[in-house]
N, C-alpha and C positions, 0 to 999 in steps of 0.2 A: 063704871069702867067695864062692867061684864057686858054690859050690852057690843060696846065696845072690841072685847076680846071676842065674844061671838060672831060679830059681823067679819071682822080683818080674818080670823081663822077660817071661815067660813067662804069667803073671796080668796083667800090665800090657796087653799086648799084647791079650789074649781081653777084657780090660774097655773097654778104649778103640776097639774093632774098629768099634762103632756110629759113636761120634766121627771116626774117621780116613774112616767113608763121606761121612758129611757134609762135611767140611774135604776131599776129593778130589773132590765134586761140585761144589763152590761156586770153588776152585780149575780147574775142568777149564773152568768158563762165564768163568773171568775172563780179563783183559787177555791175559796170557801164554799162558795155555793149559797153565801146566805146573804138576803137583805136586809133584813129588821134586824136593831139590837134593843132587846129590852133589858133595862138595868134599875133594880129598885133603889128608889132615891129616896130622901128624909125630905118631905112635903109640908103643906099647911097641917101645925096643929102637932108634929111630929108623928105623923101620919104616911106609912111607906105608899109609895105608888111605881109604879114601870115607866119611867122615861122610856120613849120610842125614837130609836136613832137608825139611820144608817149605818150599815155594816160597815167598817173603816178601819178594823184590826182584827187579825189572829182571832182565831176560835178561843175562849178562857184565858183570854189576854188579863183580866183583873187578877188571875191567880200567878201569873207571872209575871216577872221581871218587878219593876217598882209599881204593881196594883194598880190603883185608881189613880194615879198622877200618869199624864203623858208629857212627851217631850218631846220638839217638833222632828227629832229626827230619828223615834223612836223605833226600835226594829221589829216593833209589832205592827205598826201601820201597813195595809196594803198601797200597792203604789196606786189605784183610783182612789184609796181613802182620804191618800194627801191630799189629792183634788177637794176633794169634799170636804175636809177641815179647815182648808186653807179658807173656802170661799165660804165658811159653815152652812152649805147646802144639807151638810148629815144631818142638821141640829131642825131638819124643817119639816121632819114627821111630828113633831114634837106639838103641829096646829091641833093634832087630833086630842093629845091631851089638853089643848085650854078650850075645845072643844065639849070634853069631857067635863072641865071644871075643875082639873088637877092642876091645871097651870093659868097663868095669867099673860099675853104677851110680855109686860111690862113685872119683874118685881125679882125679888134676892136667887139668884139663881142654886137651884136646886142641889145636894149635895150627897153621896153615898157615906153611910155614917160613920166610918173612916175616917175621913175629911173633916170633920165637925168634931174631932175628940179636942182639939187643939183650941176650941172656941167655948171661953167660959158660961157654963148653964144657963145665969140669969140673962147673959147679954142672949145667947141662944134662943132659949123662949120669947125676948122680942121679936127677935129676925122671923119665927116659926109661927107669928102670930098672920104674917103675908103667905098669902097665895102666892109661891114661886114662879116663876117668868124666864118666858124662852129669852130674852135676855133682859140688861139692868144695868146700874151704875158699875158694879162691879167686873160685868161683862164687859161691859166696856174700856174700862179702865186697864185690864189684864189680858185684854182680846192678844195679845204674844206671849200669855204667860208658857207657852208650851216651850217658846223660843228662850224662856228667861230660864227654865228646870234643862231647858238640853248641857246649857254648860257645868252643869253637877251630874258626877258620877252618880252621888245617891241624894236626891231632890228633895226623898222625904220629912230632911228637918227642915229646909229651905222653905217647902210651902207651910208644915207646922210653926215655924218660928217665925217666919215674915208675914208669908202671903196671907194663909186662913185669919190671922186676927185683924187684919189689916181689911181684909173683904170684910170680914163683921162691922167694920165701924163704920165700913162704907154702907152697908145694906141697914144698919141704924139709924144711918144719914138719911134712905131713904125714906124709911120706914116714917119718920119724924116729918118728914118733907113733902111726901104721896100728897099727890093734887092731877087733878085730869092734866092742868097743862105741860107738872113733869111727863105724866105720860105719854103725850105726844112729843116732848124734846126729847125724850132718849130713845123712842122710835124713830125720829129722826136720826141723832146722833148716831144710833147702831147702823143704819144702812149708810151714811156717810163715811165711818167705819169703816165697813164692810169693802166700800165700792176704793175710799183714796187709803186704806190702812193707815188713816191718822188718827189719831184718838188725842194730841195734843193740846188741844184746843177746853179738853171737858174744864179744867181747872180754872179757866176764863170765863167760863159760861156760868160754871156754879164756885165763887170763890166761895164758899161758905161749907165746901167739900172737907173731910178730915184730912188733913197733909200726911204721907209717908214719912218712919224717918227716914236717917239716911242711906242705913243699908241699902232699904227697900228703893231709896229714888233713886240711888244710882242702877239697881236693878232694872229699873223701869224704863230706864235710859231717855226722861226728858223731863223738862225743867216745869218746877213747880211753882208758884208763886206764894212768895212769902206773905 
């Protein structure tokens, strides 16, 4: 699959060159002045590396307000950032890392070590045994998780208590499951995703996925199959 991720980043990259002048021009005239956001993430191996994003919040936004959790109506977001999260165009500097070798197209998406305090060690050093990926089951699955933290004041037990262990079981699922052909359905499924914001469909495709309980599916706000 590195062949793989080499090539698509590689094409990715030469195709979206136009787009990325644009979104670094409109970004260099706005409030902040800044385009790139590097943030070190918990990688393969538990191995930190700088995720490369588009700028799409306040300057030291991680040290403010609820940190590393966003919410979709967060008041550190700039208003082209919306654009850019909504459509996760931010998320696509991110070729140069599995370019690099820090990341994978396909695999557990990457996490500030925050985030991971909430997700038991042994299950952990599974998950960290994958090359992380600009997206994944989990991506997909939560792609409105920003929508689901907006209606809590303070989000932070919300994703410790429900979400982070819930992604773990999902990204185990994966981890157990990696096969080149999951690789190309959840490339598929993320721009399907992406383009009709359905994600309903994942639970039919792979029934064999860990089901939420019920906090969480009603969180989720769609129907699982028993």
């Amino acid at each position: 699959m590195r062949l793989f991720d080499i090539l698509f980043a590689a094409v990715g990259l030469i195709l979206l060159f136009p787009l990325f002048v644009f979104i670094v021009i409109i970004l260099k005239f706005s409030a902040e002045k800044e385009v790139f956001f590097v943030q070190q993430r918990v990688g393969r191996f538990g191995e930190n590396f700088g995720v490369i994003k588009f700028v799409t919040m306040l300057k030291n936004s991680p040290n403010i307000g609820s940190g590393s959790i966003t919410s979709k109506n967060d008041p550190r977001i700039l208003p082209f950032g919306k654009i850019l999260r909504k459509t996760k165009i931010n998320e696509l500097p991110q070729l140069v890392n599995v370019l690099k070798g820090e990341m994978s197209i396909i695999g557990p998406r990457p996490h500030v070590q925050r985030d991971l305090q909430s997700v038991p060690k042994d299950i952990l050093q599974e998950i960290l045994q994958s090359r992380p990926g600009l997206s994944g089951i989990a991506s997909i699955i939560f792609r409105d998780e920003e929508k689901i933290l907006q209606r809590y004041e303070d989000p932070r037990p919300v994703y410790d208590e429900l979400i982070a262990p819930y992604k773990a079981e999902l990204e185990l699922w994966y981890k157990s499951h990696n096969s080149l052909k999951l690789y190309f359905v959840l490339i598929y499924l993320t721009i399907y995703c992406i383009i009709t914001g359905n994600q309903k469909n994942v639970f039919k495709i792979f029934p064999s996925l860990p089901k939420p309980n019920k906090k969480l599916k009603v969180l989720l706000n769609f129907h699982v199959n028993e």
